[in-house]
N, C-alpha and C positions, 0 to 999 in steps of 0.2 A: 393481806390485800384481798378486799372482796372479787366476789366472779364478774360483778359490775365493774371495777376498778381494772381489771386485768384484759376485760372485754374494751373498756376504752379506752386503754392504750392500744391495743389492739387495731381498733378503728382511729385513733391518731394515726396510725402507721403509715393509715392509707389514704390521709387529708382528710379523714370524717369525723365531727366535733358532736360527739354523742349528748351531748348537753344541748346543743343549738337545737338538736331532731326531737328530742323530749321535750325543748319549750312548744317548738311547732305544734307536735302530736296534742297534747294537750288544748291546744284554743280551737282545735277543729270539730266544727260540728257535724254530725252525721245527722241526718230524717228518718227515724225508725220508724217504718210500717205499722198500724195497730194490728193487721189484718191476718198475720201470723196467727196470732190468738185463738182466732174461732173460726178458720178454715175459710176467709173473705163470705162470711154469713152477714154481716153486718145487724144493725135491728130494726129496720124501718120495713123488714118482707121475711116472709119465713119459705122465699121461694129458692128452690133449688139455683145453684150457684151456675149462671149460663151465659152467653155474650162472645165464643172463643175461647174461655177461660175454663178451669179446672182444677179440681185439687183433689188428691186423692189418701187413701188411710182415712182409719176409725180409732187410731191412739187415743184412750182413754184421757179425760177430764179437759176436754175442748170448754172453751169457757163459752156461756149461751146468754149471759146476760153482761150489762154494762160494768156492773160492779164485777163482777167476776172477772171479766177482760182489764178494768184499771188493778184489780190486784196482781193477776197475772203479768201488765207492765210494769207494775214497782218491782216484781220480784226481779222480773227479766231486767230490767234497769240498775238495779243494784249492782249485779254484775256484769255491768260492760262498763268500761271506765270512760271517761272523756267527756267532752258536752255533746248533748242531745236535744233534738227536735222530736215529735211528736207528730207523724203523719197520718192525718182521719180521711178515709172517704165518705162519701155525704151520706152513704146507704149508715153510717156510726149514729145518726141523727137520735138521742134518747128523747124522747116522748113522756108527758106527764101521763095517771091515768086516764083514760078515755080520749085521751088527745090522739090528734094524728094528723100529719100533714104531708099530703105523696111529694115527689124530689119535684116536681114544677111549682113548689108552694112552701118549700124548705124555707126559714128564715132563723136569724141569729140565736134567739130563743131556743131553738131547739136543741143547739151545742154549748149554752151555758156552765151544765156540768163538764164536758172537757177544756173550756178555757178555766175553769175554776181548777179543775184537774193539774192544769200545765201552768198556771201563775203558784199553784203551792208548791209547785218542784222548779221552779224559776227554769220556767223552758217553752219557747216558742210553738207552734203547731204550723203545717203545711195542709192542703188541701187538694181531694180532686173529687170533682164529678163523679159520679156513678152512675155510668151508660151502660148498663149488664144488671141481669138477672131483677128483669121489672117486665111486665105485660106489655107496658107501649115499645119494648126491644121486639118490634114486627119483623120477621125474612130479614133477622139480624140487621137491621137496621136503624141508626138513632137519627142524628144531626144529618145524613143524607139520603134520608128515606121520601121517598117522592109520595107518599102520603102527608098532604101537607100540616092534619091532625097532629102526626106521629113527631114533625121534623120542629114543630112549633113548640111542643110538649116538653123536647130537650134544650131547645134554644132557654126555655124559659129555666129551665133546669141549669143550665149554666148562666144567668142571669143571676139566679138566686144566689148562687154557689161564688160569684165575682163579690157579694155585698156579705156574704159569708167572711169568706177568705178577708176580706177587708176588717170585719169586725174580730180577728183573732190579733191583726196585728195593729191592733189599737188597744187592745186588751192586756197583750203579752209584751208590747213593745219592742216585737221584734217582728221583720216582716217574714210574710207568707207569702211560700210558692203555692200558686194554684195550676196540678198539671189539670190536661184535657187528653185523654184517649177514648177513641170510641171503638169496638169491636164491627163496625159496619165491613161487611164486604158480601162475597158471592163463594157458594162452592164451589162452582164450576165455570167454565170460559166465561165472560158474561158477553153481552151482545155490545153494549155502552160504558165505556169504560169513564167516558166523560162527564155524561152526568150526572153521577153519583159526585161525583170532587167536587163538581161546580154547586150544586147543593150545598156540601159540607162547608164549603168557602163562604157560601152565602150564612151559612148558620154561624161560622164563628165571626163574620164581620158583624152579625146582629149581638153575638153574646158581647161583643169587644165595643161594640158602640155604647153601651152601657158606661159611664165614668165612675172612674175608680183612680185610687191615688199608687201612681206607679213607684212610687218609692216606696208601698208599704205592700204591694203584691205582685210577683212574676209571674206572669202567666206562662205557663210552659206548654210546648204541646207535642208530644209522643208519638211517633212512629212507630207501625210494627210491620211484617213481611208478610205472617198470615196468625191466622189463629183456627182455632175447631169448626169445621161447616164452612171455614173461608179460605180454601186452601189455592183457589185459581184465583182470587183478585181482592186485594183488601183497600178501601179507598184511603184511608190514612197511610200513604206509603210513606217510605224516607222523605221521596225527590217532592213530594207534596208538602207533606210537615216544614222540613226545612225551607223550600223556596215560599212558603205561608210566612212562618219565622220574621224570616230576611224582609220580605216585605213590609210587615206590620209593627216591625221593631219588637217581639216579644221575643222569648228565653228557648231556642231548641232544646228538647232532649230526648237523648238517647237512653234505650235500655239494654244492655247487653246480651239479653235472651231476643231481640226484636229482628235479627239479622240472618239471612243465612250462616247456615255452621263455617263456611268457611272465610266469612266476613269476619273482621276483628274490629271492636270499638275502640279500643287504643290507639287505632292507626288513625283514627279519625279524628281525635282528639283537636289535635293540633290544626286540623283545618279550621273547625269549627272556632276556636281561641282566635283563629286569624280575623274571622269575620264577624264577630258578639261580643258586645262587651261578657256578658254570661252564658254559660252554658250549663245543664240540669243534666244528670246521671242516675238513673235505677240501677243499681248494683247486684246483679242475682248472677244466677250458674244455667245457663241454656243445655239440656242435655238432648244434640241433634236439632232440637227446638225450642221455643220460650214453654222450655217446661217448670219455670219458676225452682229450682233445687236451692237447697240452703249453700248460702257462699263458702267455697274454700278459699285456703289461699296455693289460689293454682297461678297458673303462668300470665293467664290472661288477667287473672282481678289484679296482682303483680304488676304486670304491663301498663294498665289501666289506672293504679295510684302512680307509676311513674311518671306517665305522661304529664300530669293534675301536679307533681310536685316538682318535677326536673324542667318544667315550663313557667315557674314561680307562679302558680296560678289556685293558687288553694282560695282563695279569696275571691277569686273569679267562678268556681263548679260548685253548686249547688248538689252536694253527694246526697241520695238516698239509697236504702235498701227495697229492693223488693221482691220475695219470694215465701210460697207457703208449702208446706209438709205436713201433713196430716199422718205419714205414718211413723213417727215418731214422737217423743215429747216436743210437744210447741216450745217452751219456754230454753228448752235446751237448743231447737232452731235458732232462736231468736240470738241467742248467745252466742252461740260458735257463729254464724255467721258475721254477725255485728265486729266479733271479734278478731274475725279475720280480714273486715273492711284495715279494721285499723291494726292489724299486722302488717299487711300490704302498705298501706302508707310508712308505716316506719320502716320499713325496707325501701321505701322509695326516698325516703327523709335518711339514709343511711349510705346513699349512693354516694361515690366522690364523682355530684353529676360535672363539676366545671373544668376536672380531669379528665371526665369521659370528652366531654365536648371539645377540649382542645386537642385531642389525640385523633377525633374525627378529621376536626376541621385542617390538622396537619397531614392527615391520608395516613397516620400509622396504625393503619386496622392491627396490625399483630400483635402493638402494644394493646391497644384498647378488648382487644379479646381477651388479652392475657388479665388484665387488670377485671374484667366483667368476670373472670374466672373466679377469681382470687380472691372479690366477694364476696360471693356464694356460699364459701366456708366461714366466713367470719363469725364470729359467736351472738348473732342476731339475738339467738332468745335469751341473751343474757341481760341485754340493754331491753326486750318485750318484757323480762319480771320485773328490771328496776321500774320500770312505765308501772307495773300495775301495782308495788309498792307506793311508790308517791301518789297514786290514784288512791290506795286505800282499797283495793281490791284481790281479793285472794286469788293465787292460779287457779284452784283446784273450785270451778260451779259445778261439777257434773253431783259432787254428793251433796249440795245445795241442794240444786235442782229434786235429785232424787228424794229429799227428804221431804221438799214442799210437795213432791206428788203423792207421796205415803200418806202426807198430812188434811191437803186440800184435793188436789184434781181429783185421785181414785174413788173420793168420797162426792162426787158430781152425779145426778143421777141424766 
């Protein structure tokens, strides 16, 4: 009897059908980030990386060109098994020679090569705006910048970005989330705390009044708490974002770095499911803050596919990743984190959830502890090798990885 065969009995034991969790795991698709790659440099600016945002390390063979960065995703793609989406922010925009078009004048053209990229790997693409690290980002300010130059600038920037996102999922024939996050806020107390929002309110009813086919793009739109320079008032708050959301009928999301440390996005999960048909997820590791860390699988990412799978809602959350590392290899970030998205799910696809639920709903917590317990040992990563068996994927990327940096990266000038 194999280690698979013994691990699911094992997990019969305890009313969990390890076949059922492996059909699930397999048809989920994840949104991988490009922006791993080359440190959120993107190629449309060769300006230092600024908005609230940062990345830090100088690990050698960061990729600085287009080709460079889709080779480094096939390699990184190879090894993470399951279906995959292809996330571009707009700064990704490739340009022919002497061409160039700033983000208020972005149009389709410009991302031909990555829909051509993502129809040869039969996989869809998502999109966002890129409000950071651009000259019209004035007193960090984009979409609620009371320079009405400045506020018009990005209105029109997400304009473009709505008939973008539209033309990937006409191409790919699968649709495209387009999120919206802006870095606007204040370092310190500010005097108006109102008119900064009612700005940004005014900018996204202008970019949303623009028609586009809502079957074929969600707009989402991101919260965050603070970010660098904006540490006393950021106008994209939660109570903002989400009550914009609800209003306008588009896609909240949440990112799990965007919270104070002792908020948890899991917990909220289930509210949000109450009130959208959809809800959008950035997946990273907040350390103290949205310090963007490459994903483990800790308690919380854990917590977080629970909610998404014990709520039968996998077909409802729009999962991405997002976070970058510079001091280490990229492609091995891009790996272990991806791959521990979908660890987490299959430990959450491994729960005996409608066990747990009845034992709530009967008030025998002592059962239900004992049984949460008694999980936790189960031979998980026997039934995570058979998953990367049928995927066709080896355990072992790290001498992958390391052989493609011997081969390509270290030779990067």
């Amino acid at each position: 009897m194999s280690r698979y065969d013994e691990a699911k009995k094992i997990y019969a034991d305890l009313g969990v059908d390890t076949e059922k969790a492996l059909d699930k795991l397999k048809d989920v698709t994840i949104s991988i980030h490009c922006w791993q790659g080359d440190d959120v440099t993107g190629f449309d600016s060769r300006a230092s990386l600024s908005g609230g945002i940062q990345t830090t390390g100088n690990y050698p063979g960061k990729a600085t060109t287009p080709e460079e960065l889709m080779a480094d995703i096939d390699k990184a793609f190879s090894l993470i098994p399951g279906k995959k989406k292809l996330n571009l922010h707009a700064s990704y925009a490739i340009f022919d020679e002497g061409e160039f078009a700033d983000r208020d004048a972005l149009q389709p053209k410009h991302f031909k090569k990555w829909v051509d990229f993502a129809k040869e790997r039969n996989m869809g693409i998502d999109f966002n705006p890129t409000y950071f690290s651009h000259a019209m980002v004035r007193d960090n300010l984009t979409l609620s910048s009371p320079d009405e130059e400045v506020r018009k600038f990005w209105v029109n920037h997400g304009i473009q970005c709505l008939k973008i996102s539209e033309y990937f999922a006409e191409e790919t024939g699968v649709p495209c989330v387009m999120n919206i996050w802006i870095p606007d806020g204040y370092k310190d107390i500010p005097a108006d705390r109102f008119a900064p929002r009612a700005r940004f309110k005014k900018s996204l009813d202008e970019i949303l009044s623009t028609p586009y086919d809502k079957s074929k793009v969600y707009v989402t739109l991101e919260s965050k708490v603070f970010g660098i320079g904006l540490e006393s008032y950021t106008v994209g708050s939660a109570e903002f974002c989400l009550s914009y959301s609800t209003q306008k009928g588009i896609t909240p999301l949440m990112d799990n770095g965007h919270y104070h440390p002792t908020e948890l996005v899991s917990d909220k999960i289930s509210s949000l499911l109450l009130f959208n048909e959809k809800i959008a997820l950035h997946v990273t590791r907040g350390v103290r803050w949205d310090s963007d860390h490459v994903v483990i699988l800790d308690d919380e990412t854990k917590e977080i596919a629970k909610e998404i799978v014990c709520n039968d809602a996998l077909d409802r959350v729009f999962i991405a990743t997002d976070y970058f590392d510079a001091s280490i290899n990229r492609l091995s970030a891009w790996v272990t984190g991806l791959r521990n998205v979908q660890k987490a799910l299959l430990n959450a696809l491994l729960l005996p959830a409608d066990e747990m639920k009845k034992l709530q709903n009967d008030n025998d917590f002592t059962a239900l502890m004992c049984l949460q317990e008694e999980i936790k040992t189960a031979p998980f990563g026997d039934i995570w090798a058979e998953y990367l068996v049928r995927e066709g994927i080896e355990k072992d990327y790290l001498s992958q990885i390391k052989e493609y940096e011997e081969k390509v990266l270290v030779k990067r000038v």
